[in-house]
N, CA, C and O atoms as a GROMACS GRO file, in nm:
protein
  584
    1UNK      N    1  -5.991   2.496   4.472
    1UNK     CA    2  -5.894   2.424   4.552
    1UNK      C    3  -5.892   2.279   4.505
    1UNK      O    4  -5.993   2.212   4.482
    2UNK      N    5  -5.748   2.231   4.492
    2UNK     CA    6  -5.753   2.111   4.440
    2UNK      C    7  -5.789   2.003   4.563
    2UNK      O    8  -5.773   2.040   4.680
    3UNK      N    9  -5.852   1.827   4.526
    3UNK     CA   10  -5.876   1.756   4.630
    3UNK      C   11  -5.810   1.763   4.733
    3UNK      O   12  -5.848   1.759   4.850
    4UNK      N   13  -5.634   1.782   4.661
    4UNK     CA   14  -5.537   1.712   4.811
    4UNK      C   15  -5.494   1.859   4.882
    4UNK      O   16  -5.420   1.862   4.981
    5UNK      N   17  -5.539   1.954   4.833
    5UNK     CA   18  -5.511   2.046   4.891
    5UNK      C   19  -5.597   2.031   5.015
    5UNK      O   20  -5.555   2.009   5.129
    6UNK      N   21  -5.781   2.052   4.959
    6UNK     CA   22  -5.871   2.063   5.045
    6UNK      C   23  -5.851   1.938   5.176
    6UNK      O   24  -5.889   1.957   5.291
    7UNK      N   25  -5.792   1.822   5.132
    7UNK     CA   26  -5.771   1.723   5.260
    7UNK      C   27  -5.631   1.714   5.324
    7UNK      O   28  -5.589   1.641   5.414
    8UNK      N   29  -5.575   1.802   5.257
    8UNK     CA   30  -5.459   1.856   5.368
    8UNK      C   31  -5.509   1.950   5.456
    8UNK      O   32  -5.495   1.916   5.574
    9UNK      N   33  -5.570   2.071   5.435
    9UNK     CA   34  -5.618   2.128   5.488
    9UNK      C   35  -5.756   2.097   5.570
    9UNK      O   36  -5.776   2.171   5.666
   10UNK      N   37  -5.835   2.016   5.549
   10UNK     CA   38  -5.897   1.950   5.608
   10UNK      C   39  -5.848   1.845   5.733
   10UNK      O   40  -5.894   1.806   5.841
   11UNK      N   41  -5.763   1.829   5.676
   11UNK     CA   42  -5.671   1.693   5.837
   11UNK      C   43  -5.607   1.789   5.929
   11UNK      O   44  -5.605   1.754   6.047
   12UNK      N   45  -5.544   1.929   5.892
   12UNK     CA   46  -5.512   2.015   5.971
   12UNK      C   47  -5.599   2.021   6.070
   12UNK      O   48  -5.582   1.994   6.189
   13UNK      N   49  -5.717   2.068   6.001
   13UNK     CA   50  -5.850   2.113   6.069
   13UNK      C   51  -5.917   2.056   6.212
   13UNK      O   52  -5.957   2.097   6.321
   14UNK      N   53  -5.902   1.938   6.138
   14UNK     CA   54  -5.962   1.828   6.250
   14UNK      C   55  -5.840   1.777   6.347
   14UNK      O   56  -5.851   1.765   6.469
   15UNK      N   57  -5.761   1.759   6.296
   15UNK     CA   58  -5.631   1.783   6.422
   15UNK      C   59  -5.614   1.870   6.513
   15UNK      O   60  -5.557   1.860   6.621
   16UNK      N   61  -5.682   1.982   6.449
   16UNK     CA   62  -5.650   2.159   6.576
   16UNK      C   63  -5.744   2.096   6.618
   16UNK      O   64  -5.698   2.020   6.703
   17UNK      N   65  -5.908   2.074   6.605
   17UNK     CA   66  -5.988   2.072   6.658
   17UNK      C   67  -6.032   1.940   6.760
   17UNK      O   68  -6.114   1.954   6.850
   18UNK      N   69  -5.967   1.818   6.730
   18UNK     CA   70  -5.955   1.744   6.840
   18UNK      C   71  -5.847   1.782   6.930
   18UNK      O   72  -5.818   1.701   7.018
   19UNK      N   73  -5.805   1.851   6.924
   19UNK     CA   74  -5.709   1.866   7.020
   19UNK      C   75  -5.764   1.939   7.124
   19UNK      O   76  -5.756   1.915   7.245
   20UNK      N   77  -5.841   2.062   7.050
   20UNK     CA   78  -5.917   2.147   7.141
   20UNK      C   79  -6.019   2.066   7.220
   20UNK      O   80  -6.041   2.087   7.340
   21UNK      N   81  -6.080   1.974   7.148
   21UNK     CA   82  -6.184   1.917   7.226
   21UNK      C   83  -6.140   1.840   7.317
   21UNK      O   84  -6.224   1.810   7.402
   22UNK      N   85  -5.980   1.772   7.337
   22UNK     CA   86  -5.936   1.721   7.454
   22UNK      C   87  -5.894   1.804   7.531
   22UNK      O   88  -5.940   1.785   7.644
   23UNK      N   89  -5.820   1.896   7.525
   23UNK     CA   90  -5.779   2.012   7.582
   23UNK      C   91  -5.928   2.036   7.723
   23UNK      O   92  -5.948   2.024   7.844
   24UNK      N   93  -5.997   2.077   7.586
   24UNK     CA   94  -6.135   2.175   7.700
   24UNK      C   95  -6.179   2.035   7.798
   24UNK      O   96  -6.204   2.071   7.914
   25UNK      N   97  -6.196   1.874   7.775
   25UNK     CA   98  -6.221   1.809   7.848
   25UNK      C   99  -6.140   1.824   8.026
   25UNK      O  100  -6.177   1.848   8.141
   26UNK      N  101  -5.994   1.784   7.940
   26UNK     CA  102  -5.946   1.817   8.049
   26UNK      C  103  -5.918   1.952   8.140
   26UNK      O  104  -5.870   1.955   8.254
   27UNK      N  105  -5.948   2.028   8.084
   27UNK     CA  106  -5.869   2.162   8.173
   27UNK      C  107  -6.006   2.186   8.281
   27UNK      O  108  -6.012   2.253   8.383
   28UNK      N  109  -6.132   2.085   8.199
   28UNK     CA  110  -6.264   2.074   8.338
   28UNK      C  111  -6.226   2.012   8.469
   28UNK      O  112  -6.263   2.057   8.577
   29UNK      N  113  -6.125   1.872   8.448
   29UNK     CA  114  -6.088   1.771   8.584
   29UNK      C  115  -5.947   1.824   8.615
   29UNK      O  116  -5.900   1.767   8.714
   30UNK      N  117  -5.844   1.938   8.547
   30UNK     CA  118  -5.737   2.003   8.611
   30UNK      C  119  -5.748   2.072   8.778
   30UNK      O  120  -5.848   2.142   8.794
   31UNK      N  121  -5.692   2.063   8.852
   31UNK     CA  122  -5.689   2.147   8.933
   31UNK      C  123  -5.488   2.185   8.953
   31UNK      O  124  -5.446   2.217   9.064
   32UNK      N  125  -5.418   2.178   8.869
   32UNK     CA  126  -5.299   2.236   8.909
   32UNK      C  127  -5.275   2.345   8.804
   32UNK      O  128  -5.273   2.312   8.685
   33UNK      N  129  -5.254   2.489   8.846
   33UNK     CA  130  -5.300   2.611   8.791
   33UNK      C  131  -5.190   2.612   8.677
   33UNK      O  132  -5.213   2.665   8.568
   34UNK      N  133  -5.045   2.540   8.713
   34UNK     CA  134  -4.978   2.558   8.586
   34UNK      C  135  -4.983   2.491   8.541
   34UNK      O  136  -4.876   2.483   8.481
   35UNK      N  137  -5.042   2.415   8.516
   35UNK     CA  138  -5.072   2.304   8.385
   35UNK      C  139  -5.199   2.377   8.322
   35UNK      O  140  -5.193   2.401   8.202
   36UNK      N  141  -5.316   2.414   8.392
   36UNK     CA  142  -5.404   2.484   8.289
   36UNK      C  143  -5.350   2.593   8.233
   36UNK      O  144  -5.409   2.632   8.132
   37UNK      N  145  -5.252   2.658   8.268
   37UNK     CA  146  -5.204   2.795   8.242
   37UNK      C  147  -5.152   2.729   8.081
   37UNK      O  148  -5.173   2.798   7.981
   38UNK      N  149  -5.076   2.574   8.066
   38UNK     CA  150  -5.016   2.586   7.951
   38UNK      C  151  -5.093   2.485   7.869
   38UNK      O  152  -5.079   2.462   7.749
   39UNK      N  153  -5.190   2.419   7.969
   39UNK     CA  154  -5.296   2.375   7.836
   39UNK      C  155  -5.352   2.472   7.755
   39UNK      O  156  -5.342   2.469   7.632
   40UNK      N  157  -5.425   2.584   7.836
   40UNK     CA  158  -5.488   2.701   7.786
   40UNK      C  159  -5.425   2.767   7.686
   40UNK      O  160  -5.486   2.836   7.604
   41UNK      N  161  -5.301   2.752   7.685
   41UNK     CA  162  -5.197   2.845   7.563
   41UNK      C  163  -5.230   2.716   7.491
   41UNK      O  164  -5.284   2.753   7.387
   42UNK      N  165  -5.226   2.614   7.493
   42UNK     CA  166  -5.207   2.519   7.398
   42UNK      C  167  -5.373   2.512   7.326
   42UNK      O  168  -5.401   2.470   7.213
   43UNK      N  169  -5.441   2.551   7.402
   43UNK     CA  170  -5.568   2.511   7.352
   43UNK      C  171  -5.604   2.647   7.262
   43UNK      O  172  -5.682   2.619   7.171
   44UNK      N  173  -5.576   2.748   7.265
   44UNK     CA  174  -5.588   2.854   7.211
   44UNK      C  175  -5.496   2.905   7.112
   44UNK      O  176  -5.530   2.996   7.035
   45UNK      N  177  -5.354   2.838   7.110
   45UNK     CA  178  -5.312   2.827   6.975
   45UNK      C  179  -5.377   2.726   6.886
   45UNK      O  180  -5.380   2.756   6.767
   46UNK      N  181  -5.439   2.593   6.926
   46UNK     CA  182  -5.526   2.512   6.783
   46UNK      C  183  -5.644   2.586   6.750
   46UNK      O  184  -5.685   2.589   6.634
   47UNK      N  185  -5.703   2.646   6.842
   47UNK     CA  186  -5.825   2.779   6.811
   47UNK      C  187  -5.792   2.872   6.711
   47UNK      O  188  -5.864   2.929   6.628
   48UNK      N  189  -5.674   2.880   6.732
   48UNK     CA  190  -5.592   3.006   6.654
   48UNK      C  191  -5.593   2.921   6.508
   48UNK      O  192  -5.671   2.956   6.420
   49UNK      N  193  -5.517   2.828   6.493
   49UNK     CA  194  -5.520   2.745   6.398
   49UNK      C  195  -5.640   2.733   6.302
   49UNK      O  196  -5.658   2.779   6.189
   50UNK      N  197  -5.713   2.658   6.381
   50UNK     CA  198  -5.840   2.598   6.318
   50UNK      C  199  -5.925   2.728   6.240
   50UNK      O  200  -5.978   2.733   6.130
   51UNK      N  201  -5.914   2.825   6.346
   51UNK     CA  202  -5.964   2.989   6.259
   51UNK      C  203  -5.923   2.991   6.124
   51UNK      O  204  -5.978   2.995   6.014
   52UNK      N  205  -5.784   2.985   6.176
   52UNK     CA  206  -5.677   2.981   5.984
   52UNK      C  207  -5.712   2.929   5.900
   52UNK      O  208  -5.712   2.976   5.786
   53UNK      N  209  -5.766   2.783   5.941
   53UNK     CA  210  -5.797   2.662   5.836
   53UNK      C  211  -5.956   2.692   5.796
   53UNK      O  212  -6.012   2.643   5.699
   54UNK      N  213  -6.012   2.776   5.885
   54UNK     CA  214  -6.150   2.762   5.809
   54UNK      C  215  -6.119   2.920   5.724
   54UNK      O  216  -6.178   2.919   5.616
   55UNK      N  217  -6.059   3.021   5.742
   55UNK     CA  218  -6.069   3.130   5.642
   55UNK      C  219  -5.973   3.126   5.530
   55UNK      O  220  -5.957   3.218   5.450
   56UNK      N  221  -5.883   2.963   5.528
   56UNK     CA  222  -5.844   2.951   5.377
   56UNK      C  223  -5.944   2.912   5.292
   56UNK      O  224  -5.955   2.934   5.172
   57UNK      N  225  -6.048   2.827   5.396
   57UNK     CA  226  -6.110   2.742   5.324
   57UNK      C  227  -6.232   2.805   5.236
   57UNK      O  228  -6.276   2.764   5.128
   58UNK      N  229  -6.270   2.908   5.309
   58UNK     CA  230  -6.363   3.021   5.274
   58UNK      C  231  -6.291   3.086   5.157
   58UNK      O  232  -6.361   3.082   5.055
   59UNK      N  233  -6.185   3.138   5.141
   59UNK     CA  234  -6.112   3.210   5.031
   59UNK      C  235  -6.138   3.158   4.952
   59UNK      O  236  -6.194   3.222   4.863
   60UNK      N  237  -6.113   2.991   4.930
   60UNK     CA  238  -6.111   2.878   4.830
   60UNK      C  239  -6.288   2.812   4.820
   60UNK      O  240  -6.314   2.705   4.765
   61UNK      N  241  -6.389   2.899   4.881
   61UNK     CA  242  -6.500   2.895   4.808
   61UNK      C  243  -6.523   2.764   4.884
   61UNK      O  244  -6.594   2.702   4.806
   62UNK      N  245  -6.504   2.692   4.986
   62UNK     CA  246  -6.526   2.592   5.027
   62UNK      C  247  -6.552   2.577   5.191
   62UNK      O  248  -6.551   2.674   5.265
   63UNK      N  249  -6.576   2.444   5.236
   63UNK     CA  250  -6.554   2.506   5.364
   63UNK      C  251  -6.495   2.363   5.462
   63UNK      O  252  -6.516   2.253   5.410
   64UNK      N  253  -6.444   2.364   5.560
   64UNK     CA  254  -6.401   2.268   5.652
   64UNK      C  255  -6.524   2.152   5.722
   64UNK      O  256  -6.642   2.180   5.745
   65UNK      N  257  -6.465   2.039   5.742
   65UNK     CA  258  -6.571   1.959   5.802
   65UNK      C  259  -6.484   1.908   5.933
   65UNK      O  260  -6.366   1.872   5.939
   66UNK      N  261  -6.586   1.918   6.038
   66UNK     CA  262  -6.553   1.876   6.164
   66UNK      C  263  -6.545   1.698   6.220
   66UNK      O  264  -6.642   1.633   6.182
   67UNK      N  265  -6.496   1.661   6.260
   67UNK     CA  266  -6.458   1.489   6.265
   67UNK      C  267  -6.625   1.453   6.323
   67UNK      O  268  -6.717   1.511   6.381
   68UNK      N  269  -6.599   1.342   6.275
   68UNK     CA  270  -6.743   1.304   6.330
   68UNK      C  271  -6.760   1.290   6.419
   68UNK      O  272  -6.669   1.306   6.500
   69UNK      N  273  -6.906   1.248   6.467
   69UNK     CA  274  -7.008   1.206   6.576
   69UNK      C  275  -6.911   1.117   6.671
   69UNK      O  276  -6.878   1.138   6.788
   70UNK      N  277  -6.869   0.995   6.572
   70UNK     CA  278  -6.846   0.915   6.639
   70UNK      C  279  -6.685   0.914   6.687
   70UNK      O  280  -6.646   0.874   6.797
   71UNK      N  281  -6.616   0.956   6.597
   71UNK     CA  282  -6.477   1.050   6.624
   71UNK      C  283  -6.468   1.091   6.782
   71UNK      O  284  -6.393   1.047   6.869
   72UNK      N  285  -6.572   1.191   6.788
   72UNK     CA  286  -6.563   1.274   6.901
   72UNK      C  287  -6.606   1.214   7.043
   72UNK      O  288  -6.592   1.254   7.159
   73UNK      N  289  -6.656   1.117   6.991
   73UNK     CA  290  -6.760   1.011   7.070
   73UNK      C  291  -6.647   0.939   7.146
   73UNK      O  292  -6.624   0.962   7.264
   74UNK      N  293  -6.600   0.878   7.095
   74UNK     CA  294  -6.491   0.767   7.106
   74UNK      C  295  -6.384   0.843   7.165
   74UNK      O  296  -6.363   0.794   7.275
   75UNK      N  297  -6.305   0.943   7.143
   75UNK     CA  298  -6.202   1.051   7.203
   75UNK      C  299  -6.270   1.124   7.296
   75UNK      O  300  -6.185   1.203   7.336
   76UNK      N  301  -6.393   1.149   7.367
   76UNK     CA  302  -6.482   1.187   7.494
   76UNK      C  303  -6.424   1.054   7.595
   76UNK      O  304  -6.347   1.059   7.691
   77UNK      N  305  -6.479   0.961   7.544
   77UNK     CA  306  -6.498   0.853   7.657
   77UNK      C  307  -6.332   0.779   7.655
   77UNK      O  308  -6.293   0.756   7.769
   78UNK      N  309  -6.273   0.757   7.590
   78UNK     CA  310  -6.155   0.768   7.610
   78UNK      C  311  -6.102   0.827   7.689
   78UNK      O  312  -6.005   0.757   7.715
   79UNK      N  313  -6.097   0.946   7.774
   79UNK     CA  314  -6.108   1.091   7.825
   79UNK      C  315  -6.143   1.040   7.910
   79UNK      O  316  -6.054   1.015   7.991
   80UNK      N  317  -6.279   0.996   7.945
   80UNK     CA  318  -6.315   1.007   8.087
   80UNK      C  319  -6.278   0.898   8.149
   80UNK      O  320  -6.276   0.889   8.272
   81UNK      N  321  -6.236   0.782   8.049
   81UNK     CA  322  -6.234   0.640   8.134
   81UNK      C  323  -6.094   0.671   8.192
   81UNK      O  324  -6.059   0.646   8.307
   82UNK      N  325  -6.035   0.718   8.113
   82UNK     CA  326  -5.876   0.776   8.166
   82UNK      C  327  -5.876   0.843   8.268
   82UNK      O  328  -5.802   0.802   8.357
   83UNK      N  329  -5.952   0.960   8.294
   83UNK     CA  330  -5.961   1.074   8.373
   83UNK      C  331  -6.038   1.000   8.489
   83UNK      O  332  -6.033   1.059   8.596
   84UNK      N  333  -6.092   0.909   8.488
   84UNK     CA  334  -6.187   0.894   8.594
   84UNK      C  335  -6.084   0.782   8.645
   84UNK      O  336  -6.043   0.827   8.752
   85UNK      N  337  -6.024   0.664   8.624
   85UNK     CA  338  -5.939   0.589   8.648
   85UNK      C  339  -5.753   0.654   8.742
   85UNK      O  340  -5.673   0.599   8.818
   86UNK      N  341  -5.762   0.770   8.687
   86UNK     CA  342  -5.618   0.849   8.702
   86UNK      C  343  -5.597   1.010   8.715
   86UNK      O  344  -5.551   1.075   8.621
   87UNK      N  345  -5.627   1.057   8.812
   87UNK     CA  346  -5.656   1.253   8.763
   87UNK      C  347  -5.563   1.290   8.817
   87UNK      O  348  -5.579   1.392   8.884
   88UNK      N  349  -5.438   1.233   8.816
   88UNK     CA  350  -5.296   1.316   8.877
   88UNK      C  351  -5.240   1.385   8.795
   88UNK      O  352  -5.278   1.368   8.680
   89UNK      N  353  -5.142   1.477   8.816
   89UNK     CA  354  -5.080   1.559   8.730
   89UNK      C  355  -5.011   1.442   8.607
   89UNK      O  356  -5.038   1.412   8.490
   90UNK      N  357  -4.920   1.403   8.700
   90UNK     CA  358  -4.852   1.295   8.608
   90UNK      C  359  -4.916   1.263   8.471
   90UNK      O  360  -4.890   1.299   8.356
   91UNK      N  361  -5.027   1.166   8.536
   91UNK     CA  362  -5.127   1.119   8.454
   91UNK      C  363  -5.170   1.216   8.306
   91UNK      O  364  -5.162   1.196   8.185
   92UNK      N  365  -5.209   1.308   8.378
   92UNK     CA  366  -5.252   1.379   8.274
   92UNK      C  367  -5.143   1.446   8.162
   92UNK      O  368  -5.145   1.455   8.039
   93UNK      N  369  -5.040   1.493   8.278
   93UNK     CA  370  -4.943   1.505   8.100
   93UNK      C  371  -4.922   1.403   8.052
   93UNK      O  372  -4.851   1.431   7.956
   94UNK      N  373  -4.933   1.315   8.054
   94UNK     CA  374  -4.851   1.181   7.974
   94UNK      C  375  -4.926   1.191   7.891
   94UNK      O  376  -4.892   1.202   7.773
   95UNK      N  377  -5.103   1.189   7.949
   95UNK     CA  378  -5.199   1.170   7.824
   95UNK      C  379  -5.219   1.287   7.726
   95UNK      O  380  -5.294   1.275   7.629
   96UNK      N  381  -5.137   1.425   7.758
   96UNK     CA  382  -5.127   1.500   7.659
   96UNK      C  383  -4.979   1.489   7.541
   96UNK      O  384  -4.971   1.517   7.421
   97UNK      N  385  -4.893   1.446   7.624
   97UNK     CA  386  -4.779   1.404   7.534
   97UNK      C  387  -4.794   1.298   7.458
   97UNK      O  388  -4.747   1.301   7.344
   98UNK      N  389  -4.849   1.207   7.495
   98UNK     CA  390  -4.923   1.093   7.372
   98UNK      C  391  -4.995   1.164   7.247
   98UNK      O  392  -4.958   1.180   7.131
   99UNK      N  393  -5.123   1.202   7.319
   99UNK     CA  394  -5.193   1.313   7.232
   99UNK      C  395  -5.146   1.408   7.111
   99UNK      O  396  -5.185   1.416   6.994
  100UNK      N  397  -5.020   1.497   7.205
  100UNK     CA  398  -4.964   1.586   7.107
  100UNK      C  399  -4.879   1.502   7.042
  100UNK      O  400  -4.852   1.574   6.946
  101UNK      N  401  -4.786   1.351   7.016
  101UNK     CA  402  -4.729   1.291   6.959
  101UNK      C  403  -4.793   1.285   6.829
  101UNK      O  404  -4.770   1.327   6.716
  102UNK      N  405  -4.896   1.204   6.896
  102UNK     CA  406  -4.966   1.096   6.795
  102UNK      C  407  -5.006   1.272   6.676
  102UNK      O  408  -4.971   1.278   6.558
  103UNK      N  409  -5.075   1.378   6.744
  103UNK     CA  410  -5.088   1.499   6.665
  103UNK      C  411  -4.957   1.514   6.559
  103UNK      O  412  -4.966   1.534   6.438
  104UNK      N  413  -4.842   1.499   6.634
  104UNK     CA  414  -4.737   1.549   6.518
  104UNK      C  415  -4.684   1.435   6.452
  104UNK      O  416  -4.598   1.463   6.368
  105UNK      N  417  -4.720   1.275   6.471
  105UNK     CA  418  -4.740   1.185   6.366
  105UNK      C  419  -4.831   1.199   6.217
  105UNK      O  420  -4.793   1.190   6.100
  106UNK      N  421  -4.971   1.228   6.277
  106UNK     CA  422  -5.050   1.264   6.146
  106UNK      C  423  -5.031   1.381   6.086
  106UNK      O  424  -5.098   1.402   5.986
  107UNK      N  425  -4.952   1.468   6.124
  107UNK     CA  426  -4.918   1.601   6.045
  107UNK      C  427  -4.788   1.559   5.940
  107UNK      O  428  -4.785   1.576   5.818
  108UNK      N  429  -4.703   1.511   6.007
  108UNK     CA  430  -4.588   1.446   5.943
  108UNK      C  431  -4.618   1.390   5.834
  108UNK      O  432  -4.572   1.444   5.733
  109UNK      N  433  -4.694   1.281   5.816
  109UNK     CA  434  -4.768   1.169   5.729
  109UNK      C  435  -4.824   1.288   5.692
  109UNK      O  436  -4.763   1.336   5.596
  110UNK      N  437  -4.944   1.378   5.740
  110UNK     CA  438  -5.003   1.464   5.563
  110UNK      C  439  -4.922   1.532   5.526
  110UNK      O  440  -4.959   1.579   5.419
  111UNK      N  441  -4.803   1.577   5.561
  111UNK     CA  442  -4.733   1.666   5.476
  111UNK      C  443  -4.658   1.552   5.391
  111UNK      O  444  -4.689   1.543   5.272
  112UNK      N  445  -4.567   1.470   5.440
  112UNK     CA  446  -4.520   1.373   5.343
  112UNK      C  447  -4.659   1.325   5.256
  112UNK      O  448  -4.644   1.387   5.151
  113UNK      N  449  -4.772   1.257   5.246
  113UNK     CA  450  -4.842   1.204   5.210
  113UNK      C  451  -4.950   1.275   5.050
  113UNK      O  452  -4.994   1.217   4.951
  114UNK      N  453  -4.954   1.394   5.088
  114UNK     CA  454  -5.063   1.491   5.066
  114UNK      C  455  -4.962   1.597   5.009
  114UNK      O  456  -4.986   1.702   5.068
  115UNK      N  457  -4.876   1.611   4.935
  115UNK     CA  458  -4.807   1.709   4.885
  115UNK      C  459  -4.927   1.795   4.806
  115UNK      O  460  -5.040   1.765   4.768
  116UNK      N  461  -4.836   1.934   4.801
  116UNK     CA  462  -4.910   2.016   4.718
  116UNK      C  463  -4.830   2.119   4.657
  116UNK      O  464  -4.713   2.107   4.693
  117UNK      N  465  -4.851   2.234   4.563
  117UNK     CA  466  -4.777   2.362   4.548
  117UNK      C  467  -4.828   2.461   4.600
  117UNK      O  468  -4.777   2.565   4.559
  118UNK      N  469  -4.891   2.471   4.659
  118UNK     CA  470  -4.956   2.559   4.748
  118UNK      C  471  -4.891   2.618   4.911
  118UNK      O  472  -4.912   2.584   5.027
  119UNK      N  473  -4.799   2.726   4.838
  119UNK     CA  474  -4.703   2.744   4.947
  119UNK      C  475  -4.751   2.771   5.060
  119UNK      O  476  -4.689   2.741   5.162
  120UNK      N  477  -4.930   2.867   5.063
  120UNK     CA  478  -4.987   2.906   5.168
  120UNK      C  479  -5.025   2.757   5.257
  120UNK      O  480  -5.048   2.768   5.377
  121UNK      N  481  -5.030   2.650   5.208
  121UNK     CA  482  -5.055   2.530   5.247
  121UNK      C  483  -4.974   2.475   5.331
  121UNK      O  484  -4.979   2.459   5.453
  122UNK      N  485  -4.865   2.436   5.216
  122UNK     CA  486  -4.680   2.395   5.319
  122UNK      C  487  -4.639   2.461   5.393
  122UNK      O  488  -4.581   2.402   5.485
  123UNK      N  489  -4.642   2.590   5.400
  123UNK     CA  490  -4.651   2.667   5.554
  123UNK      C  491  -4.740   2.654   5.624
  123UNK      O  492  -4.680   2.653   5.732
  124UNK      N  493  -4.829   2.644   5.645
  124UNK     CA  494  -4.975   2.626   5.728
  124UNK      C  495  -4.928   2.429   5.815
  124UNK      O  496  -4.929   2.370   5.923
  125UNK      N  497  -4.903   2.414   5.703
  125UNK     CA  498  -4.790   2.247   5.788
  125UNK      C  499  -4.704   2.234   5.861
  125UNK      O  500  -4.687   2.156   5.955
  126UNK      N  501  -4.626   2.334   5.807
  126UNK     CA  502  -4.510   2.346   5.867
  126UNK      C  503  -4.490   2.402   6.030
  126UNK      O  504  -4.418   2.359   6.121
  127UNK      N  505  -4.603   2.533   6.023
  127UNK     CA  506  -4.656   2.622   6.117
  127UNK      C  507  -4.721   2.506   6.199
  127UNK      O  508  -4.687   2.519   6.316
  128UNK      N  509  -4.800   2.402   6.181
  128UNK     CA  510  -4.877   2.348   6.283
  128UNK      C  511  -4.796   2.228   6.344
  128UNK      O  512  -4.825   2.174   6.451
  129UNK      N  513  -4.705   2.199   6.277
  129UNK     CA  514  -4.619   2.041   6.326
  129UNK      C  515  -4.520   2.098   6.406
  129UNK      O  516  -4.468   2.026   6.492
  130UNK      N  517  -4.477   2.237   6.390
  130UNK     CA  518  -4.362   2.334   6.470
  130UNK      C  519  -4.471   2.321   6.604
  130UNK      O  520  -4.456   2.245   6.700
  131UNK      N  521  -4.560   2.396   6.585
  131UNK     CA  522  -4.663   2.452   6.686
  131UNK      C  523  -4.671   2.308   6.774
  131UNK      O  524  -4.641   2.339   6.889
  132UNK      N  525  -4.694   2.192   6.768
  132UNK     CA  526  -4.694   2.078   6.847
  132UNK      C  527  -4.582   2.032   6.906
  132UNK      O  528  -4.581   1.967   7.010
  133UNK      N  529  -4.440   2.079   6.812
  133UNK     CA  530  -4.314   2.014   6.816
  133UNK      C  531  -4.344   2.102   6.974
  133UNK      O  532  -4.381   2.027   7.064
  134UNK      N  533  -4.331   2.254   7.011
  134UNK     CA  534  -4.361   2.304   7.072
  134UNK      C  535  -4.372   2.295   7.196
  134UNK      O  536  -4.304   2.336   7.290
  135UNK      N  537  -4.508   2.209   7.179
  135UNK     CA  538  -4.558   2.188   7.328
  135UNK      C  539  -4.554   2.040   7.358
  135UNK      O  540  -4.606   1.990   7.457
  136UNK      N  541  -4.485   1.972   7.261
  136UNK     CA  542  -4.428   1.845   7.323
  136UNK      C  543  -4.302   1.884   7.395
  136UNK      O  544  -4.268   1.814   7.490
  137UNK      N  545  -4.242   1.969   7.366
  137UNK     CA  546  -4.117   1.979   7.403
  137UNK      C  547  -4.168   2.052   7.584
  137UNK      O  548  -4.119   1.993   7.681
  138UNK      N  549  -4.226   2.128   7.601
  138UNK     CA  550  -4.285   2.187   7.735
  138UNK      C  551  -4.340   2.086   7.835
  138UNK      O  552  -4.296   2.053   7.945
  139UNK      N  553  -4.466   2.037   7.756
  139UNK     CA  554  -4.483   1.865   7.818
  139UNK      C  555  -4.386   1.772   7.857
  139UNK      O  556  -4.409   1.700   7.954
  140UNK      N  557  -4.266   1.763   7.786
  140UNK     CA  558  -4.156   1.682   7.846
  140UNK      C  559  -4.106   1.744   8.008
  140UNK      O  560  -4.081   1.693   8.117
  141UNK      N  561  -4.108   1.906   7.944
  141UNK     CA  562  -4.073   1.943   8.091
  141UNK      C  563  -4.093   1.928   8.184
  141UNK      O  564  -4.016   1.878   8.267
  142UNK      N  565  -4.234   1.975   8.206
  142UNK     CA  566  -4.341   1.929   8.298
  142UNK      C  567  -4.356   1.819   8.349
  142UNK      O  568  -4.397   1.791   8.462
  143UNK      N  569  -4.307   1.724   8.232
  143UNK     CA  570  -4.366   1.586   8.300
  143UNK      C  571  -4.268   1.563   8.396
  143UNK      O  572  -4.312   1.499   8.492
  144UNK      N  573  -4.120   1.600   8.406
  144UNK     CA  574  -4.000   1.619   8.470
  144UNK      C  575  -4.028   1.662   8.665
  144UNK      O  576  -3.975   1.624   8.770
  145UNK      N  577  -4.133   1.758   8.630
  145UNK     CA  578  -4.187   1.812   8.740
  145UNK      C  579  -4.264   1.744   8.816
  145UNK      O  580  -4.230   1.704   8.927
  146UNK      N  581  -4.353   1.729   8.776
  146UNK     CA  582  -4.470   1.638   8.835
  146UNK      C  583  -4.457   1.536   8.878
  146UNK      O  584  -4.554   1.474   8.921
   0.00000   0.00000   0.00000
């Protein structure tokens, strides 16, 4: 696997997977059943994802690295200072529509950024920036509601 392949596929990676790790934070301080109902789809399609991204990576003799210590560190407490300051519905989609934004900003940028010929790749981009377009678009709904 070439470099920019492996760090396209690598930024995928860690994109599904912070997402999941905000996801699972919050769906602990949720109590409105349809919002976990569509975090939970949301959190289990980047599961779905991130699976993908580690058994290309395996094909290609290599393997995925998870964001760091301090990555995760910093996006925890972020999380709670938020969550502990604000636990309304409202609140909380906004902070997932930010979330999933800022998600389909850095996908945008690696696909423009990080080209490759690796069609299994540019689909795997394409598939994950759709997959966010997605549930930003549901999040808007919601937030309509709440």
């Amino acid at each position: 696997m070439e470099k920019v392949e492996y760090e396209l596929l690598n930024r995928m990676y860690q994109d599904a997977t912070v997402g999941m790790l905000a996801i699972n934070k919050i769906l602990k301080k949720l109590e409105d059943d349809g919002l976990k109902k569509l975090f939970k789809k949301q959190f289990d399609m980047y599961e779905e994802f991130a699976k993908k991204c580690e058994v290309v990576a395996l094909d290609a003799d290599t393997e995925v690295k998870e964001n760091s210590f301090f990555k995760k560190l910093k996006q925890s407490m972020m999380l709670y200072f938020s969550l502990w300051t604000d636990k309304t519905p409202r609140h909380i989609v906004e902070m997932m529509i930010s979330g999933t934004v800022m998600g389909i900003i850095d996908t945008i940028k690696a696909e423009k950024d990080l080209k490759t010929k690796n069609e299994e790749l540019n689909k795997m981009v394409v598939e994950f920036r759709e997959m966010q377009e997605l549930f930003y678009e549901k999040l808007k709904k919601q937030l309509a509601k709440v």
